[in-house]
C-alpha positions in Angstrom: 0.0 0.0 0.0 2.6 2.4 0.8 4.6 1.3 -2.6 1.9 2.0 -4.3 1.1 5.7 -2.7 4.8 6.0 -3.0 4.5 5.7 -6.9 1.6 8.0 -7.5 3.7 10.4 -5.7 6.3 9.9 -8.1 3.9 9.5 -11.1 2.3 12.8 -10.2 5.3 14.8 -9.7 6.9 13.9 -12.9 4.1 14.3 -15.3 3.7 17.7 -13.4 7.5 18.3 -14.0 7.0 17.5 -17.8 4.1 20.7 -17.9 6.2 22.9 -15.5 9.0 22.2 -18.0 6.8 22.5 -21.5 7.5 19.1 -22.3 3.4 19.1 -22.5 1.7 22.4 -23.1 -1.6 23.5 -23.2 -4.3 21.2 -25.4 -1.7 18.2 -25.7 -3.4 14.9 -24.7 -1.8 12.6 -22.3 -2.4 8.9 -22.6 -1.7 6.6 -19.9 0.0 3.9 -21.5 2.7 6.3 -23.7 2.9 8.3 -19.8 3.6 4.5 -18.1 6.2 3.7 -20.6 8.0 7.3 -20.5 8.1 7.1 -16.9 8.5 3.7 -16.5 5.8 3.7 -14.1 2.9 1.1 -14.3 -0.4 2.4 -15.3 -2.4 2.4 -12.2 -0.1 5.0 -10.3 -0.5 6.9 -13.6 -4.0 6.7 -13.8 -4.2 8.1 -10.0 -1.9 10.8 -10.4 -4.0 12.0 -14.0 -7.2 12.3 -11.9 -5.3 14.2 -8.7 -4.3 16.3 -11.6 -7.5 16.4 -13.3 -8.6 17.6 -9.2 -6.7 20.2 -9.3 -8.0 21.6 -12.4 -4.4 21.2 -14.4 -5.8 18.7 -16.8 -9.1 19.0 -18.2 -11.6 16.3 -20.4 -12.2 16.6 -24.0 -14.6 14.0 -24.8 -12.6 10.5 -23.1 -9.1 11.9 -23.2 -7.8 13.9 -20.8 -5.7 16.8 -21.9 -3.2 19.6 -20.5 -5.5 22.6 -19.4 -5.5 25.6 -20.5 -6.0 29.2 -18.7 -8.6 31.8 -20.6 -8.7 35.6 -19.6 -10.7 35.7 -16.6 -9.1 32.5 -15.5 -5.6 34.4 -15.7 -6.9 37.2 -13.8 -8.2 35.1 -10.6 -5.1 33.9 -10.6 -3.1 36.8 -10.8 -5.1 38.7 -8.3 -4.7 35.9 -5.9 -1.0 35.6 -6.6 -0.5 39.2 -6.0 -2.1 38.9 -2.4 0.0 35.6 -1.6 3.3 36.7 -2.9 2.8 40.0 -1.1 1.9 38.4 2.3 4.7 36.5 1.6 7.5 39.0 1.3 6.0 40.6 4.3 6.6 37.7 6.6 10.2 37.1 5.0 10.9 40.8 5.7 10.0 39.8 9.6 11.4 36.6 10.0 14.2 36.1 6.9 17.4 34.6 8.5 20.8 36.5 7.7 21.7 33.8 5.6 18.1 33.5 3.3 18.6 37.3 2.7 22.1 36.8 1.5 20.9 34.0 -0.6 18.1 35.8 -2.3 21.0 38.5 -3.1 23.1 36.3 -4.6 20.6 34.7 -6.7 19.3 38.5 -8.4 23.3 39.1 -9.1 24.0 35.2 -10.6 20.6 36.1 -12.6 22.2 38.7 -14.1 24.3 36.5 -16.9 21.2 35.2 -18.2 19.0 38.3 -18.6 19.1 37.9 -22.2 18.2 34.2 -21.7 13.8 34.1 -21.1 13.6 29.9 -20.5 16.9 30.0 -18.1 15.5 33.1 -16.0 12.1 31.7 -16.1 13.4 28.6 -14.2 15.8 31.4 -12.1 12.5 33.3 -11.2 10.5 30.2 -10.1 14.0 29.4 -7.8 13.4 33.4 -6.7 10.2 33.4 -5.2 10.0 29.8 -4.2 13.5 31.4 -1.8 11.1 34.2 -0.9 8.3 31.7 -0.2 10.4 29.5 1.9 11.9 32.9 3.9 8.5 33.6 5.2 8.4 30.2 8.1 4.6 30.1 6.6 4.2 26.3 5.5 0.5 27.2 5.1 1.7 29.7 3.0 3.8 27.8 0.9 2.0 25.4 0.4 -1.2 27.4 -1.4 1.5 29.1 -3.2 3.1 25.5 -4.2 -0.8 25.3 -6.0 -0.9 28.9 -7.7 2.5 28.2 -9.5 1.7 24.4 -10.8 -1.5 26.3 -11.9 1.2 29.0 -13.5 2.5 26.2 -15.0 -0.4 26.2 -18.0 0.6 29.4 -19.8 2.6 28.5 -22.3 5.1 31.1 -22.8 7.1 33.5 -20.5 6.3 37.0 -19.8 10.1 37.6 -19.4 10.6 36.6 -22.9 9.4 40.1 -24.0 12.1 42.6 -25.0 13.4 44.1 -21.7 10.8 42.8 -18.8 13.9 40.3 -17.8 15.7 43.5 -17.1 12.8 45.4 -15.4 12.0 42.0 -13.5 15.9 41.7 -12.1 15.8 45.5 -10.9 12.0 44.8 -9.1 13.3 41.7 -7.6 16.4 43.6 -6.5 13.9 46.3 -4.8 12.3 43.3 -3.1 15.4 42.1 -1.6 16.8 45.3 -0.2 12.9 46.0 1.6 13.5 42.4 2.9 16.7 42.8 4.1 15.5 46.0 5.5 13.1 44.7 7.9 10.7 46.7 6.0 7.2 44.4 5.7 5.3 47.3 4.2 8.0 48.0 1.6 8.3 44.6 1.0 4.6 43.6 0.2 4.5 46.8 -1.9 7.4 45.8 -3.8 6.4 42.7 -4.6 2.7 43.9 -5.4 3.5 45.7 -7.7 6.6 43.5 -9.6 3.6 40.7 -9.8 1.2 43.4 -11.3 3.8 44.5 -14.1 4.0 40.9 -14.7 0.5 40.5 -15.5 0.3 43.5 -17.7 3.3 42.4 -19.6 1.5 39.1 -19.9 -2.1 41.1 -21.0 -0.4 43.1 -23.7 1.5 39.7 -24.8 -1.4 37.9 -25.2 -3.4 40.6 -26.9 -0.3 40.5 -29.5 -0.5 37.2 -30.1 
């Protein structure tokens, strides 16, 4: 029993891996048997992770097959505006209880970011690693883990918003702001700073998708 629990652990966080990582984007159909032999995973800790999956609204039914979800505009916005509260609340509490050492950490992660600015699929990876650090810094498991759920959801839009001309840029000065009001002590500063770098992301996103 615990093998098999142990599996559809496994199962579940590699097929979510594969859409975190675009190796399955939005409208591609997974099938259990190609997923079981991918994996190498037999099919009934496959099937269980597709319908914890299917749960939590990251896969989605068309007709019998189940396929990788996609977000439409008013889907985007929930999420956004409940991503903005989170991460805010978030940089508050690491602004109040941060260790020395996580500050310096975050620090050293927006000046390493640098030397891939002009790289949008290596900084998108850097900025998950970002806020996950800033997640983590707030001693908040609650926290974390409804924020763990808003970025697997984050995981269905297909492209970047940091793969538009100069919001990599932009993003490594907000996050820099974000970092000094943290190491600052400053919770109000904080929560603004990070407000508001979410809310440029959106609009960057908004003006992306209304170009495509």
């Amino acid at each position: 029993m615990s093998q098999n629990r142990g599996q559809t652990r496994d199962a579940y966080s590699l097929i979510l891996e594969a859409i975190d990582h675009g190796e399955y984007k939005p409208g591609d159909r997974l099938v259990e048997s190609d997923l079981a032999e991918r994996f190498g995973v037999s099919r009934t800790p496959i099937r269980e992770a597709l319908q914890r999956l299917e749960t939590q609204s990251l896969l989605a039914r068309d007709g019998r097959s189940l396929i990788v979800a996609s977000l439409d505009h008013n889907q985007l916005s929930e999420l956004y505006l409940v991503r903005t509260e989170l991460e805010g609340l978030a940089a508050r509490l690491a602004a109040r209880h941060a260790a020395v050492e996580e500050v310096k950490v975050l620090r050293d992660m927006v000046e390493e970011d640098k030397a891939i600015v002009d790289d949008p699929t290596a900084l998108s990876r850097a900025n998950r690693r970002f806020h996950k650090m800033i997640h983590l810094a707030s001693h908040n498991r609650y926290l974390v883990q409804q924020l763990d759920l808003v970025h697997r959801t984050m995981a269905l839009m297909a492209t970047t918003s940091l793969a538009v001309e100069g919001r990599g840029v932009v993003a490594l000065q907000e996050h820099a702001a974000i970092v000094e009001a943290i190491a600052n002590r400053d919770e109000d500063g904080a929560y603004r700073a990070l407000k508001s770098h979410i809310s440029e992301a959106f609009e960057t996103r908004i003006k992306l998708s209304a170009d495509s």
